[in-house]
C-alpha positions as CSV (number, residue, x, y, z in Angstrom):
1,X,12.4,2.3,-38.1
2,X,9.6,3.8,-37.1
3,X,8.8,7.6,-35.8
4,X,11.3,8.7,-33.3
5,X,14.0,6.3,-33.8
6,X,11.9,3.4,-32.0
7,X,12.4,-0.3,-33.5
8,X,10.0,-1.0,-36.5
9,X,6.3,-1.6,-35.6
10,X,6.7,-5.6,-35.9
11,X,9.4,-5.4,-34.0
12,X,7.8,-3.7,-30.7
13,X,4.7,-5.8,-31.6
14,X,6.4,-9.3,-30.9
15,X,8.6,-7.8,-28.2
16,X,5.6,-6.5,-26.0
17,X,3.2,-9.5,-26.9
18,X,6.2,-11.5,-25.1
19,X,6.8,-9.3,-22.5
20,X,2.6,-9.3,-21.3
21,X,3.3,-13.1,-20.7
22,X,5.9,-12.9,-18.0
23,X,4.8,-14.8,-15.1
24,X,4.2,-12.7,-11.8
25,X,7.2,-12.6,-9.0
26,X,7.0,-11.9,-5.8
27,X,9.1,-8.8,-5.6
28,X,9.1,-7.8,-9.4
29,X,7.7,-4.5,-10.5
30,X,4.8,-3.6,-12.6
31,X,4.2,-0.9,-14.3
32,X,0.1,0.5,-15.1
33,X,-0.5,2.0,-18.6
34,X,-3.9,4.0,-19.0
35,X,-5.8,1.8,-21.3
36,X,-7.0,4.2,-23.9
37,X,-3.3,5.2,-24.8
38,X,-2.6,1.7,-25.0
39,X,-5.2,0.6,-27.5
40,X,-4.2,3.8,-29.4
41,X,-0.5,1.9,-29.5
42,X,-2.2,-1.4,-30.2
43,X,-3.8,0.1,-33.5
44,X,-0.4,2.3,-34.4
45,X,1.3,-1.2,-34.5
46,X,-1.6,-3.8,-36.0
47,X,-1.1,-5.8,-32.6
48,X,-4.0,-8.0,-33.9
49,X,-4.4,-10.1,-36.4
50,X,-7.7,-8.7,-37.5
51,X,-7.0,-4.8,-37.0
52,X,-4.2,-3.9,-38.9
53,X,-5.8,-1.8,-41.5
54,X,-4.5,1.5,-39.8
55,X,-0.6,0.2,-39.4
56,X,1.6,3.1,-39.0
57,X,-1.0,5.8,-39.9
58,X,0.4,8.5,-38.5
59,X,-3.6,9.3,-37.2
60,X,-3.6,6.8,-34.7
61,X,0.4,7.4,-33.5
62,X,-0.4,7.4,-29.8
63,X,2.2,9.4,-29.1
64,X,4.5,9.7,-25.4
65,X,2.8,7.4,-22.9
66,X,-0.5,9.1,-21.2
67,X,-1.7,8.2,-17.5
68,X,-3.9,11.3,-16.8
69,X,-6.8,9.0,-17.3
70,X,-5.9,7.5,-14.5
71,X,-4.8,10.0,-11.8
72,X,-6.5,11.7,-9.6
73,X,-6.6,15.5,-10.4
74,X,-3.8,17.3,-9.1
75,X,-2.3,14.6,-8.0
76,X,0.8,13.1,-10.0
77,X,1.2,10.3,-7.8
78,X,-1.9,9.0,-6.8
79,X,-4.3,6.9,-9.1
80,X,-8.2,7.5,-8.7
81,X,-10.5,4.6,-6.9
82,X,-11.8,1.6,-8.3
83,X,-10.4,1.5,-11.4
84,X,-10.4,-2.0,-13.3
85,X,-7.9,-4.1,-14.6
86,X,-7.5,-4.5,-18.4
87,X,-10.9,-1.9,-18.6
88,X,-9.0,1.5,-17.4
89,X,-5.2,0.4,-17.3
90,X,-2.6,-2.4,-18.8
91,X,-0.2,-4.1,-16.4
92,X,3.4,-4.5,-18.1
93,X,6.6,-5.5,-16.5
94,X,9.7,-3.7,-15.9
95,X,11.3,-4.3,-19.3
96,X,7.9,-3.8,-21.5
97,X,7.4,0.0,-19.5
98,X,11.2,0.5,-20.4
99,X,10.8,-0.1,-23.9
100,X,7.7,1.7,-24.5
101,X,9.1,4.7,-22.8
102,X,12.1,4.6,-24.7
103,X,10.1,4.8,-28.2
104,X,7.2,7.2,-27.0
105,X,8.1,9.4,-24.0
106,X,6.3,9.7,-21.2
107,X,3.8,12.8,-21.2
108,X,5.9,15.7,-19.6
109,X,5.2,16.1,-15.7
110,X,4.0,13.0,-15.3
111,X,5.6,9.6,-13.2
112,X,5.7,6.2,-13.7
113,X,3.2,4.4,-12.0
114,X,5.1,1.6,-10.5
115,X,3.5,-1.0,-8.3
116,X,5.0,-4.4,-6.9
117,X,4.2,-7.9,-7.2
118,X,3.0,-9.2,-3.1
119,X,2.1,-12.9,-2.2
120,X,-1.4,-13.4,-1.1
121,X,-3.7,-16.0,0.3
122,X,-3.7,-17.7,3.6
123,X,-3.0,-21.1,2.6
124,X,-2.9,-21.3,-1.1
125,X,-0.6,-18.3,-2.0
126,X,-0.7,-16.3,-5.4
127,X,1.2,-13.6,-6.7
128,X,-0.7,-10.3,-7.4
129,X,0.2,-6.5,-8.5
130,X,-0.8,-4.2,-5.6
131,X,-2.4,-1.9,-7.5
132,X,-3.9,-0.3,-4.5
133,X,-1.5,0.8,-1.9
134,X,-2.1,0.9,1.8
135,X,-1.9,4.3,3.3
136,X,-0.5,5.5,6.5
137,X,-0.4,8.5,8.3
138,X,2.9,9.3,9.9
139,X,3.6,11.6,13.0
140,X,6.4,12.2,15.6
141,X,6.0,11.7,19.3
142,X,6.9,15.0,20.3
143,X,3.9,16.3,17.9
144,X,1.1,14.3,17.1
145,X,-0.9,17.1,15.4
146,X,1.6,17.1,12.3
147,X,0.6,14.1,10.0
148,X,1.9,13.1,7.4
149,X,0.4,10.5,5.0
150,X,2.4,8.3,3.0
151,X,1.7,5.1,0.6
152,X,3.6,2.0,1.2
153,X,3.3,-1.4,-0.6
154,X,2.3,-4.5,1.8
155,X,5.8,-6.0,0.8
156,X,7.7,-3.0,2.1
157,X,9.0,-3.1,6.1
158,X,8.9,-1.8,8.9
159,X,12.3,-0.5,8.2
160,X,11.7,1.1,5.5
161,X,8.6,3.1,6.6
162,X,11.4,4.2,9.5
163,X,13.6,5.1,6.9
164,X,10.9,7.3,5.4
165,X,9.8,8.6,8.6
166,X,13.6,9.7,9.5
167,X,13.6,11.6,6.4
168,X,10.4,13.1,6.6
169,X,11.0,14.3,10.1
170,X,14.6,15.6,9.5
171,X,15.9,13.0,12.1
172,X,19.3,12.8,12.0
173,X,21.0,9.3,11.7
174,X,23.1,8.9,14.3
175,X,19.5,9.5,16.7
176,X,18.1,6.3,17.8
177,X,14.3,5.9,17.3
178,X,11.5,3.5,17.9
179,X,8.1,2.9,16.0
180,X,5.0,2.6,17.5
181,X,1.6,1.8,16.3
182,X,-0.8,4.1,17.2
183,X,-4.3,2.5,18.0
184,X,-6.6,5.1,20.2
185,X,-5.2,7.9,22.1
186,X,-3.6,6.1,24.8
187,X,-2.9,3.1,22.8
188,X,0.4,2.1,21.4
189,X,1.8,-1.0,20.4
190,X,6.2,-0.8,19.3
191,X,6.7,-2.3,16.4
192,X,10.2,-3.9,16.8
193,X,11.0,-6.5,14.0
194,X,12.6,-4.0,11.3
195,X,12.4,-6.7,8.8
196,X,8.1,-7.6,9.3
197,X,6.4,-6.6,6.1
198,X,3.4,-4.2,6.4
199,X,1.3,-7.4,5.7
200,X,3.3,-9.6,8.1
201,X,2.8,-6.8,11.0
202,X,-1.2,-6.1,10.4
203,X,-0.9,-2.8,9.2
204,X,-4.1,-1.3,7.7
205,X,-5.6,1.5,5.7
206,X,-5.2,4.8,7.7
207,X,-3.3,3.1,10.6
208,X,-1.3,6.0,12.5
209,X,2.6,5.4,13.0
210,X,4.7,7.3,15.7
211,X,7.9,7.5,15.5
212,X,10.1,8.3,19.4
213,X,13.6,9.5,19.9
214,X,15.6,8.6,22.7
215,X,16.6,11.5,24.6
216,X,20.0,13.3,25.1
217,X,20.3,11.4,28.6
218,X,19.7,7.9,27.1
219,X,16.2,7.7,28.5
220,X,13.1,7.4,26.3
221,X,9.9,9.6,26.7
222,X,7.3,6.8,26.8
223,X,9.5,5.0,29.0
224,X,11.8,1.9,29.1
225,X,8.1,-0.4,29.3
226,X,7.6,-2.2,25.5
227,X,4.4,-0.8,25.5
228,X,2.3,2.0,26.4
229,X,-0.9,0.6,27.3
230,X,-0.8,-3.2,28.3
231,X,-4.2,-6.1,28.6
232,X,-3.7,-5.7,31.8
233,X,-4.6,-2.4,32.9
234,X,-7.0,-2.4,30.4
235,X,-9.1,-5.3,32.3
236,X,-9.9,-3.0,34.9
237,X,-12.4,-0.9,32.7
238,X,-14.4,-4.4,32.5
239,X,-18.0,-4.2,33.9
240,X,-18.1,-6.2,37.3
241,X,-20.0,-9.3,36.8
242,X,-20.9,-11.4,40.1
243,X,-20.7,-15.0,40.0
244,X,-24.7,-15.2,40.9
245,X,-25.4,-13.2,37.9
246,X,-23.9,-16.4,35.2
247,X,-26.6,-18.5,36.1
248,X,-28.3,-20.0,33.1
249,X,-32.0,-20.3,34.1
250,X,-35.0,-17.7,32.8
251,X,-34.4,-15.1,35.8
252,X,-30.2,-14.6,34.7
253,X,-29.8,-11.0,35.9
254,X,-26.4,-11.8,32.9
255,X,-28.7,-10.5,30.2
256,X,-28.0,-9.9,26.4
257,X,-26.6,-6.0,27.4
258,X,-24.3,-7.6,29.7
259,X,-22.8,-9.2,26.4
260,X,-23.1,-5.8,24.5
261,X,-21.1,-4.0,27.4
262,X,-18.9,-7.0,27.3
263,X,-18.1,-6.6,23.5
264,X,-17.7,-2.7,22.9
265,X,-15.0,-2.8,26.3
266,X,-12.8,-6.2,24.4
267,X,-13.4,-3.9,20.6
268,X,-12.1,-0.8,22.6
269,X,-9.2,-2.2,24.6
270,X,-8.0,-4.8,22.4
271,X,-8.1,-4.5,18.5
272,X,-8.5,-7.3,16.6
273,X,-5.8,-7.5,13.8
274,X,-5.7,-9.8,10.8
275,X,-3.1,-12.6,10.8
276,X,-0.2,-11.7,8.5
């Protein structure tokens, strides 16, 4: 056996060597291992062929498992920007992190970095780890200046950001609530389907979330209407354009700043949002 009462090194060798071959799944959970601790392991246990003249020296035992490397400081939870796949961490699966933990330890005050395994591509889909998670910032109706900001994978739902929300916000469960997307100051869109992914509802990075409760008389404070700001009140803040002006000959009064005005009102009043 070797130190700590982990299986022997060829043992953990051929178990994790399988392990890093299991296909990605939609769903499944990843786990991130800081690449310097992980070559460290790789020479403790001659994981190749031609690097196994430091087997089992107890100078190269790597010791518990040792993400610092890659979180941001002060920060237990959050992993620093760009970092590179198979350069500054390892990706293992669910049952390879569980092993390695269970013969190293993890380094004392630090967490697993788990991420999941999300479907992408338009047409031709592929499974990827989301390695970088989208973040949100989170607020309550009744107090928009107290934001919150939470990380969510693009597989989780809407519900689940609610559920979050609820608990965040000390909303008791038995109080019905509504989420709304928060766009510009006056803009709001609900977001009703509980089961939409944050992909699937067009949710990006820094996008702000309000969450409503219905009022003791059974009346809600933005209203019964589905949403706060509608297309149509919107058009009104369109620039007036006469018919005489679209004329297409070299003395068109409907000039290139008429196009300009045109595009900043239609990027003000109506975000564009990527197709889910």
């Amino acid at each position: 056996m070797a130190e700590g009462g982990a299986a022997d090194l060829d043992t953990q060798r051929g178990e994790v060597v399988t392990l890093l071959k299991t296909q990605l799944r939609k769903g499944d959970t990843w786990y991130l291992i800081d690449s310097h601790w992980f070559k460290q392991w790789k020479k403790y246990v001659g994981f190749d062929s031609w690097d196994k003249y430091q087997m089992g020296d107890q100078n190269v035992y790597p010791g518990p498992v040792d993400n610092s490397g890659l979180l941001k400081d002060g920060d237990v939870l959050a992993i620093k920007e760009h970092l590179i796949d198979e350069l500054d961490y390892i990706l293992v699966p669910t049952e390879g992190w569980n092993k390695l933990v269970s013969w190293y330890g993890l380094t004392e005050g630090q967490e697993p970095i788990a991420r999941k395994v999300v479907e992408q591509g338009m047409f031709v889909k592929h499974c990827k780890v989301e390695v970088y998670l989208t973040e949100l910032k989170l607020c309550e109706d009744s107090n928009m200046d107290n934001v919150i900001t939470r990380r969510f994978s693009k597989a989780d739902t809407i519900d689940t950001i609610e559920k979050e929300m609820r608990k965040l916000f000390s909303i008791p469960d038995e109080k019905e609530t509504r989420l709304w997307n928060k766009y510009m100051s006056n803009t709001f869109e609900p977001l009703n389907k509980p089961d939409s992914t944050i992909q699937d509802a067009g949710l990006y990075q820094g996008q702000v979330l309000v969450i409503e409760q219905k009022n003791e008389d059974g009346t809600w404070p933005r209203g019964s209407s589905t949403q706060k700001s509608s297309g149509a009140s919107n058009l009104s803040a369109l620039p007036k354009i006469s018919p005489s002006s679209l004329t297409n000959n070299h003395n068109s009064s409907f000039s290139s700043r008429n196009l300009y005005d045109l595009h900043t009102v239609f990027s003000v009043h109506f975000p564009v949002q990527c197709l889910g």
